[in-house]
C-alpha positions in Angstrom: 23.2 6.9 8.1 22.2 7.5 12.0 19.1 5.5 12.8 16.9 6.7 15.9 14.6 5.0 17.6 11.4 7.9 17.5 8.6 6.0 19.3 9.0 8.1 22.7 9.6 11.4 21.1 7.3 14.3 22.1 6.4 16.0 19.0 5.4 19.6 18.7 4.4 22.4 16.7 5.0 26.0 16.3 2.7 28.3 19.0 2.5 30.4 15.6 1.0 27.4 14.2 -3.1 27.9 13.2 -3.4 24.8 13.2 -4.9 24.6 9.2 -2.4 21.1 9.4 0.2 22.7 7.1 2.6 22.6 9.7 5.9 20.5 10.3 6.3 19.1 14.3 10.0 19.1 16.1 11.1 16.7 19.1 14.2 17.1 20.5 16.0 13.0 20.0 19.4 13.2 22.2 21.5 15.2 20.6 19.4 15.7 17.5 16.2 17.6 16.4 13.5 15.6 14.7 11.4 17.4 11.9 8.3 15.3 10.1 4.9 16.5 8.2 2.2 16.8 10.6 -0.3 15.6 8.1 2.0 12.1 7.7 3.0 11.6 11.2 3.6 7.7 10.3 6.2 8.9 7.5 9.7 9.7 7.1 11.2 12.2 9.5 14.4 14.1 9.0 17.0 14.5 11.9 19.4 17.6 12.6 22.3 17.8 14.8 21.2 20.8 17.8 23.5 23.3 16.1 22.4 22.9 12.6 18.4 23.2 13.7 19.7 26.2 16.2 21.0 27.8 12.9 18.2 27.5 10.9 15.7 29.1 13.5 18.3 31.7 13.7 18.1 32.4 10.0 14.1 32.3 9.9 13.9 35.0 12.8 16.0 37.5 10.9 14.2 36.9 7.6 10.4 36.5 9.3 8.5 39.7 8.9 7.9 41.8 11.6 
């Protein structure tokens, strides 16, 4: 398990956010991407290497309705 160390991260939400705080915020951590609930920001947060969050967005753009 990769530990890193959060406390300076700069968390952020989508622009498509509207802001009803069902969202999830991202910060980019070195080489990883940060995702946690924004309505626990004290709670767990899950960590993705660059690629693997790069693919996912990827994915969600060619699914996301028009």
């Amino acid at each position: 398990m990769i530990t890193l160390n959060l406390s300076g991260a700069n968390w952020r939400t989508s622009t498509r956010s509207t802001g009803n705080g069902n969202c999830v915020e991202v910060a980019a951590v070195g080489a990883r991407v940060a995702v946690r609930d924004s309505k626990d920001r004290s709670g767990p947060a899950l960590a993705f290497p660059e690629s693997a969050w790069a693919a996912f967005v990827t994915g969600i753009d060619t699914v996301r309705p028009g």
